[in-house]
BALORO-278318 format. One line per field, with one value per atom (N, C-alpha, C, O): residue in three letters; atom name; x, y, z. Coordinates in nm, 4 decimals. Layout:
<nodes>
res = ALA, ...
atom = CA, ...
u = X, ...
v = Y, ...
w = Z, ...
</nodes>
This chain:
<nodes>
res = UNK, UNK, UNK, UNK, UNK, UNK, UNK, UNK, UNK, UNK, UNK, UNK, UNK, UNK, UNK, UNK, UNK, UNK, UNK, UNK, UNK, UNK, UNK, UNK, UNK, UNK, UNK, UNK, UNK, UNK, UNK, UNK, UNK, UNK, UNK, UNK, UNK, UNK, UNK, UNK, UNK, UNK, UNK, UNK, UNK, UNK, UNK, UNK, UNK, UNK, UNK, UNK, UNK, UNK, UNK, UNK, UNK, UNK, UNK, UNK, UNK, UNK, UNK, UNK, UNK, UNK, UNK, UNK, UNK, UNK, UNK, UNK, UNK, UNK, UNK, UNK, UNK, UNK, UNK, UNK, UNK, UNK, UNK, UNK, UNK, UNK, UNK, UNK, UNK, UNK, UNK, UNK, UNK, UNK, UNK, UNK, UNK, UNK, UNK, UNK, UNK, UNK, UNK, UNK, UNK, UNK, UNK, UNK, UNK, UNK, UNK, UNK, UNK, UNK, UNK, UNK, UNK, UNK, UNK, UNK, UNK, UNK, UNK, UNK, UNK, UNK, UNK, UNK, UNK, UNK, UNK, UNK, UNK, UNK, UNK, UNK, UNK, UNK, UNK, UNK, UNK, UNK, UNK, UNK, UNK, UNK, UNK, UNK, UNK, UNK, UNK, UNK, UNK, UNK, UNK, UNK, UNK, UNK, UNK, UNK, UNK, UNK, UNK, UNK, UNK, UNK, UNK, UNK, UNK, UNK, UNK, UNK, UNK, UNK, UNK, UNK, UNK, UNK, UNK, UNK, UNK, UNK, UNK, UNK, UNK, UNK, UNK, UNK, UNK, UNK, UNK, UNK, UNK, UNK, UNK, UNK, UNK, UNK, UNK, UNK, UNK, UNK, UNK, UNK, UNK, UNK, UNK, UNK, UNK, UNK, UNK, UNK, UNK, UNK, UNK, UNK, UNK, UNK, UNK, UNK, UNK, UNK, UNK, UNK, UNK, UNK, UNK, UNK, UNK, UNK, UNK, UNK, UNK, UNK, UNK, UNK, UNK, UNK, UNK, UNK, UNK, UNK, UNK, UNK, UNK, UNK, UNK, UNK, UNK, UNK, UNK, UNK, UNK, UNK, UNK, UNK, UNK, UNK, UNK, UNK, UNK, UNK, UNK, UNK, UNK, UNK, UNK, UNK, UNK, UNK, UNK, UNK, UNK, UNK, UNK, UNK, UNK, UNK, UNK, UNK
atom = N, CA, C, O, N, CA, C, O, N, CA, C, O, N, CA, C, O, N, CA, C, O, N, CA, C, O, N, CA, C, O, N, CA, C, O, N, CA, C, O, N, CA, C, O, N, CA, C, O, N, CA, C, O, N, CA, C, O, N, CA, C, O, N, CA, C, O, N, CA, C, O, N, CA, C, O, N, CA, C, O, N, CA, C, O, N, CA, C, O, N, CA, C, O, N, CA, C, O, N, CA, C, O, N, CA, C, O, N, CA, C, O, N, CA, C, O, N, CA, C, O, N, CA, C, O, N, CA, C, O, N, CA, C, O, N, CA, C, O, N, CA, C, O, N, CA, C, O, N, CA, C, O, N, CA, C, O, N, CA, C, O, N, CA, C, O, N, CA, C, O, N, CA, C, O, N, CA, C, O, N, CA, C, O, N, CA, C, O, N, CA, C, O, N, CA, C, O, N, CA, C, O, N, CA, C, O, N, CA, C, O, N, CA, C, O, N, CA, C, O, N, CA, C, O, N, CA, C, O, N, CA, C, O, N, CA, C, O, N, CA, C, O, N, CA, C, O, N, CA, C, O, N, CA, C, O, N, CA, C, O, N, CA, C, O, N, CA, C, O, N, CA, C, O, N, CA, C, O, N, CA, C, O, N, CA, C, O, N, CA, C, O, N, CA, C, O, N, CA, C, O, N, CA, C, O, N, CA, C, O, N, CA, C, O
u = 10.4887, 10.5561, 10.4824, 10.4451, 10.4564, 10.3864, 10.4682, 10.5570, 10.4431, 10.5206, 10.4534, 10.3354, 10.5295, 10.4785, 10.5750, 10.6955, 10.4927, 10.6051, 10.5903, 10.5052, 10.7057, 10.7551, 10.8031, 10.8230, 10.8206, 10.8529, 10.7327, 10.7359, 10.6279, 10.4825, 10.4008, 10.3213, 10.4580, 10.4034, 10.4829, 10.4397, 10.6431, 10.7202, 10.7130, 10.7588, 10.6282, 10.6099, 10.4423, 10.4030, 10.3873, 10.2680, 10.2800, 10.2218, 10.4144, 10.4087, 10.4690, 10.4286, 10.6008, 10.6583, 10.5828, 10.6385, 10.4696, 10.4065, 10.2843, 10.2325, 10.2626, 10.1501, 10.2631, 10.2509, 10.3624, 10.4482, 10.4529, 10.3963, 10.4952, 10.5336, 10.4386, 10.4556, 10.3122, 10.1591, 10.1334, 10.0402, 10.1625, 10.0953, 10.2226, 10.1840, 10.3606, 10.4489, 10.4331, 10.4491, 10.3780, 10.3802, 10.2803, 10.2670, 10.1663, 10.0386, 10.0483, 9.9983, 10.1147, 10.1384, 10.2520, 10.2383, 10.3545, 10.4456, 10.3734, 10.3710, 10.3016, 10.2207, 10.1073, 10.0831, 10.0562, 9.9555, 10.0204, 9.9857, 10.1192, 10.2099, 10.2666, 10.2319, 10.3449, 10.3514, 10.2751, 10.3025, 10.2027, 10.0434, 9.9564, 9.9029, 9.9696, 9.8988, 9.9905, 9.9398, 10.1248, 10.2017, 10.1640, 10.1584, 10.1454, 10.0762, 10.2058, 10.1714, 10.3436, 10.4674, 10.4050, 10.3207, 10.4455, 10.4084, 10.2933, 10.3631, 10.1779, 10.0767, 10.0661, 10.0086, 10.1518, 10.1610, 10.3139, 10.3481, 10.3802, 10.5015, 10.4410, 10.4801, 10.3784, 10.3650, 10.3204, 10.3502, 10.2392, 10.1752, 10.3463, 10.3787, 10.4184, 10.5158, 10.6410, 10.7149, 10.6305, 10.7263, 10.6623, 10.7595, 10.5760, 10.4977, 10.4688, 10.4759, 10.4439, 10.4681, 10.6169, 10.6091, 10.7444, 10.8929, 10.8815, 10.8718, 10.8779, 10.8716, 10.7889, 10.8569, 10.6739, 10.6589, 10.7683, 10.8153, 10.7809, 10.8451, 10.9775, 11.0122, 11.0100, 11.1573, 11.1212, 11.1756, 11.0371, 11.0078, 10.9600, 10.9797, 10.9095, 10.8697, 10.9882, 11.0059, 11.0779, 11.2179, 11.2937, 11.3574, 11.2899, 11.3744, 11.3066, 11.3687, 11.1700, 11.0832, 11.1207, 11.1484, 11.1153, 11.1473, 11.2567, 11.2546, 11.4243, 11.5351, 11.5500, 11.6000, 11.4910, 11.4829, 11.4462, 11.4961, 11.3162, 11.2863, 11.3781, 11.4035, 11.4084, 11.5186, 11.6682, 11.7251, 11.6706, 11.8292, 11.7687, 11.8280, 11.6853, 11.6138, 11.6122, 11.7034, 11.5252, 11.5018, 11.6266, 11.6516, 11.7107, 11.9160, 11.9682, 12.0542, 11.9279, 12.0676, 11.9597, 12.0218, 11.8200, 11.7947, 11.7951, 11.7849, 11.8097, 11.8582, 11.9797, 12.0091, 12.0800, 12.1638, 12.2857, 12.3617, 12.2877, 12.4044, 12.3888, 12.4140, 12.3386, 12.2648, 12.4320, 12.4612, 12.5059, 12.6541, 12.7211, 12.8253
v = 20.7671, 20.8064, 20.7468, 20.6298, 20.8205, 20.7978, 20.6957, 20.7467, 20.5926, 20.5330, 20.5185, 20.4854, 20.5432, 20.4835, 20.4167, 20.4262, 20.3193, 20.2432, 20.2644, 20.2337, 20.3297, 20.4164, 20.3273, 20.3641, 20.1759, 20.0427, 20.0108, 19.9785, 20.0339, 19.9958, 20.1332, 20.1352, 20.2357, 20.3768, 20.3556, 20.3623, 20.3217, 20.3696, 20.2746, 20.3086, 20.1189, 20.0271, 20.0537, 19.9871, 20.1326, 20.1650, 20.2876, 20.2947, 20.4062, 20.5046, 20.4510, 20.4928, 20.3243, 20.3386, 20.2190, 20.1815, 20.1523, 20.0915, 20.1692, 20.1432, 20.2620, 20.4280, 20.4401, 20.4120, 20.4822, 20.5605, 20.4751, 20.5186, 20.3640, 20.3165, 20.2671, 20.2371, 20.2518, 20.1701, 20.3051, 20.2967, 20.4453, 20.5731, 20.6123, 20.6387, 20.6128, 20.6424, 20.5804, 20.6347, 20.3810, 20.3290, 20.3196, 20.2703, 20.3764, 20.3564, 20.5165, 20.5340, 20.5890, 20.7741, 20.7501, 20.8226, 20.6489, 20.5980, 20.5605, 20.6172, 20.4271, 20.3614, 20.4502, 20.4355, 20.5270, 20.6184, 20.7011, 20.6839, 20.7917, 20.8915, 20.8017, 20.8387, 20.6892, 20.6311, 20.5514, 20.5533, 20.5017, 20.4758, 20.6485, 20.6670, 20.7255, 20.8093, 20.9277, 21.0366, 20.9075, 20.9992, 21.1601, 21.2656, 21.1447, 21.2546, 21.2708, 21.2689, 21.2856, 21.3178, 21.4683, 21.4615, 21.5578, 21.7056, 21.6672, 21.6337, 21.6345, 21.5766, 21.4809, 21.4735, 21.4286, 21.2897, 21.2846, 21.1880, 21.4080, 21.4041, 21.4601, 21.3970, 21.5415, 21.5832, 21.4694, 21.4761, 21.3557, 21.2393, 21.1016, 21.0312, 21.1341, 21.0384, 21.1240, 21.0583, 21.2580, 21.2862, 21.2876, 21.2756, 21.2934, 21.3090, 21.0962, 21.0424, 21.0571, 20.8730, 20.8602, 20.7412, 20.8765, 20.8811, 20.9193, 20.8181, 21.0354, 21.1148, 21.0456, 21.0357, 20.9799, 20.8863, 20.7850, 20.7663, 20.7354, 20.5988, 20.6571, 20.6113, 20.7411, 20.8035, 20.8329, 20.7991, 20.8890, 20.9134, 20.7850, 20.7705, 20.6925, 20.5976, 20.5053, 20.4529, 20.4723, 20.4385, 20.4743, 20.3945, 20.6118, 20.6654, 20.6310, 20.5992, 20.6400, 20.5813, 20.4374, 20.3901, 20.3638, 20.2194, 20.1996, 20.1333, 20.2503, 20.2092, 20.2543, 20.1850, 20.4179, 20.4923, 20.3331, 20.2896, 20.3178, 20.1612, 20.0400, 19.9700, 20.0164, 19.9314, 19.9350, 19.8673, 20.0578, 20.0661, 20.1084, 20.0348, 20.1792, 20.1764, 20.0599, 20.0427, 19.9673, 19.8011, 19.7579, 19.6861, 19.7659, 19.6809, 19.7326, 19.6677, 19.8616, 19.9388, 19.8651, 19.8315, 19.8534, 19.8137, 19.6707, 19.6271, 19.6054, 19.4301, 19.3635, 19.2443, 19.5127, 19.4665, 19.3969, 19.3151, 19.4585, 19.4834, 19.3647, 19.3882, 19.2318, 19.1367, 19.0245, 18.9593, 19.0499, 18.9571, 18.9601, 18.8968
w = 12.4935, 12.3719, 12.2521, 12.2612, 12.1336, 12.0337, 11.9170, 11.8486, 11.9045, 11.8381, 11.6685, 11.6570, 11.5560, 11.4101, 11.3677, 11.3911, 11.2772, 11.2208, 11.0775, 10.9940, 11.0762, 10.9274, 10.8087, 10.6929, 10.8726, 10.7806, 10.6717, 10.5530, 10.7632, 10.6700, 10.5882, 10.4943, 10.6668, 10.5828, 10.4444, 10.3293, 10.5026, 10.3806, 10.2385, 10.1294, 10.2762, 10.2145, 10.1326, 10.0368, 10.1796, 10.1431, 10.0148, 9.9066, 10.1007, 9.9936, 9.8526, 9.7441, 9.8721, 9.7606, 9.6909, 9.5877, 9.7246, 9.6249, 9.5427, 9.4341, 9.6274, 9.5675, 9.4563, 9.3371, 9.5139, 9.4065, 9.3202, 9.2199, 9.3038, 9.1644, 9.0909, 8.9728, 9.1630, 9.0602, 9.0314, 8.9515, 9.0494, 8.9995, 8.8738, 8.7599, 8.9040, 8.8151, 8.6943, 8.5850, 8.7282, 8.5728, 8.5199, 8.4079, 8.6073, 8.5330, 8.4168, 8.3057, 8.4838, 8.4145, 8.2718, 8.1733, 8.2755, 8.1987, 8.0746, 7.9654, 8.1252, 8.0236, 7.9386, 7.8188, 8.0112, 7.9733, 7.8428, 7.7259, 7.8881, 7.7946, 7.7100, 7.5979, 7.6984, 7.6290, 7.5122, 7.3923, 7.5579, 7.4264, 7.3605, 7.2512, 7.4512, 7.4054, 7.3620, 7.3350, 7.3552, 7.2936, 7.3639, 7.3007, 7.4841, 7.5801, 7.6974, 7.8156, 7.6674, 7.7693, 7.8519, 7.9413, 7.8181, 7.9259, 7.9645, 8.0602, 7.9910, 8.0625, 8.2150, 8.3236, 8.1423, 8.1705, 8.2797, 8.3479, 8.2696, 8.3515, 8.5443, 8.6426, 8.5517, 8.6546, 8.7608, 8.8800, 8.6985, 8.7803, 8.8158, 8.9115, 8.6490, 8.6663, 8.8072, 8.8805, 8.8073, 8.9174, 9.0421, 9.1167, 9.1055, 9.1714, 9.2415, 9.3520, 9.1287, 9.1987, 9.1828, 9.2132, 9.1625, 9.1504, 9.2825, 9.3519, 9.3577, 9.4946, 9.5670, 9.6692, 9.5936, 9.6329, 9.7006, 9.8128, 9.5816, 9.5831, 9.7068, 9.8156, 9.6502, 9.7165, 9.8994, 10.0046, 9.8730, 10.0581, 10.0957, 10.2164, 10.0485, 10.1278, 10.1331, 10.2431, 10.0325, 10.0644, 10.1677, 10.2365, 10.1856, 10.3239, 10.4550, 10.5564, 10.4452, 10.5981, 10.6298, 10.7401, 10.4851, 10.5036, 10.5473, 10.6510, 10.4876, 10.5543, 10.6833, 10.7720, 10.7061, 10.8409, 11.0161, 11.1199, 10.9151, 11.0247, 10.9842, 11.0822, 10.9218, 10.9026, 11.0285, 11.1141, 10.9634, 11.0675, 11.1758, 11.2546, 11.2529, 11.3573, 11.4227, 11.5035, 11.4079, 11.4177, 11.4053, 11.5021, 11.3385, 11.3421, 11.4486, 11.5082, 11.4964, 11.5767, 11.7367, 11.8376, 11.7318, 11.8644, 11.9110, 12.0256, 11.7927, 11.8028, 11.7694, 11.7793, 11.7061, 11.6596, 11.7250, 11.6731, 11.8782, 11.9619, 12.0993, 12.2175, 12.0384, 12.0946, 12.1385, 12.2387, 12.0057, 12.0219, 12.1506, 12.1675
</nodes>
């Protein structure tokens, strides 16, 4: 059985996502460049968001198989 661990993908995507969302923030913001500058800020937001769900996905994964130890 093929195993991934979706804890470290999902820790990988949502730090992509958010060094790309605020680097796109900061950008539009100094350069007064918003419609430009939005497609990169939703795009690292979505990021961040799927790699959140992989992360808790292994989270409660990992709780429910150690959890029931009492």
């Amino acid at each position: 059985m093929r195993s991934f661990n979706s804890g470290t993908a999902g820790t990988l995507m949502m730090l992509i996502g958010v060094l790309l969302a605020a680097s796109s923030i900061w950008t539009a913001i100094t350069r007064a460049d918003w419609p430009r500058a939005l497609p990169s800020i939703l795009i690292g937001l979505s990021l961040t968001a799927v790699g959140y769900s992989l992360f808790a996905r292994s989270r409660r994964t990992r709780h429910d198989a150690h959890g029931d130890e009492d």
